[in-house]
C-alpha positions as CSV (number, residue, x, y, z in Angstrom):
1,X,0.0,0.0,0.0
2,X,2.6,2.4,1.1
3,X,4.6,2.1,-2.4
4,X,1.7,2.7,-4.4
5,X,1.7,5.8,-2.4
6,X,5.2,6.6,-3.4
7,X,4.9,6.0,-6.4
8,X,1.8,8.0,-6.9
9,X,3.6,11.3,-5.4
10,X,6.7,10.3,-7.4
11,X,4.7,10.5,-10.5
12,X,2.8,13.9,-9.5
13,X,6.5,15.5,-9.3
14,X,7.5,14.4,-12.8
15,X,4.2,15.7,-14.1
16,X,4.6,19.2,-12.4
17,X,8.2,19.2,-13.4
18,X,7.2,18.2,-17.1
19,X,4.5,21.0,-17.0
20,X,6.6,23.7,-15.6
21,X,9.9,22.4,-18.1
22,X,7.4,22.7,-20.6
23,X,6.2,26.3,-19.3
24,X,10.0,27.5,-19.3
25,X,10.6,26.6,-23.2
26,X,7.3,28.3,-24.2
27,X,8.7,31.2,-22.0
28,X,12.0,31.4,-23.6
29,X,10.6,31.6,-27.2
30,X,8.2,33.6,-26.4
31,X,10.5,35.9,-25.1
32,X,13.1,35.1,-27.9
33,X,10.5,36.2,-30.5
34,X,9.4,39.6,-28.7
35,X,13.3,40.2,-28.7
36,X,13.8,39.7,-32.5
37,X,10.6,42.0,-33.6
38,X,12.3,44.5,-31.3
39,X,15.2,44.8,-33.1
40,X,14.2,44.8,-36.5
41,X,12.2,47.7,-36.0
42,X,15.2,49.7,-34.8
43,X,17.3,47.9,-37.6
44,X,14.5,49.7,-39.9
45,X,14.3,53.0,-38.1
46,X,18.1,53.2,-38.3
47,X,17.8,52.7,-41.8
48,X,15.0,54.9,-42.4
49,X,17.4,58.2,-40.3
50,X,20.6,57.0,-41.6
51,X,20.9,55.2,-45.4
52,X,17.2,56.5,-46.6
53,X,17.1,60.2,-44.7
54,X,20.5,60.5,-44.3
55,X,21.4,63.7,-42.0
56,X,23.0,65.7,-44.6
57,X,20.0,65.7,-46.8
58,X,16.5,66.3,-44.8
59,X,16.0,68.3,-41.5
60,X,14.3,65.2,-40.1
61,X,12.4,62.0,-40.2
62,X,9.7,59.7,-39.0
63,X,9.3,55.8,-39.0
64,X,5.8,54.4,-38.9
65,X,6.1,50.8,-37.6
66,X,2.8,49.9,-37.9
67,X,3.0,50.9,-41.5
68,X,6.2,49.9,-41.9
69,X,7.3,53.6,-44.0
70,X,9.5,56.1,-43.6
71,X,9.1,59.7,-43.9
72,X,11.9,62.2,-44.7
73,X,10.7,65.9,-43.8
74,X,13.0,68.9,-45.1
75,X,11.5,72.6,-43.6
76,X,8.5,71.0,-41.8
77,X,7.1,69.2,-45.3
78,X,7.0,65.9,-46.5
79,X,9.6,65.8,-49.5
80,X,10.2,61.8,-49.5
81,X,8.8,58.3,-48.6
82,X,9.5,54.7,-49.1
83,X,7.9,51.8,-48.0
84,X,10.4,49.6,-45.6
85,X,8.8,46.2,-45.3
């Protein structure tokens, strides 16, 4: 009787430590993925200040992530654009 115990308690451990190794991996690429979308947008809005609006050539600049565009402003009007995706 009292090994069937055991083993029943041994058996809820593995489970729990299955569930929460299982948990820690989902976690980790999870966290992996919000890491890499984070970069690439400042890998684009680099692009979009440096290469594309280079500082020599407009007064300033604006990146819209969600449209994924960049905007090159010269004397407070829009003079270029160009789609980043």
């Amino acid at each position: 009787m009292k090994e069937m115990e055991v083993k029943r308690k041994m058996n809820g451990w593995k489970i729990t430590a299955i569930i929460f190794i299982i948990l820690f991996v989902l976690e980790t690429l999870a966290g992996l993925w919000i890491v890499s979308k984070g970069l690439d947008v400042v890998k684009k809005e680099d692009a979009c200040s440096q290469v594309i609006c280079g500082p020599d050539t407009y007064d300033a600049y604006w990146y819209d992530r969600a449209g994924e565009i960049c905007y090159c402003y010269h004397d407070h009007e829009l003079m270029y654009q160009e789609y980043l995706g």
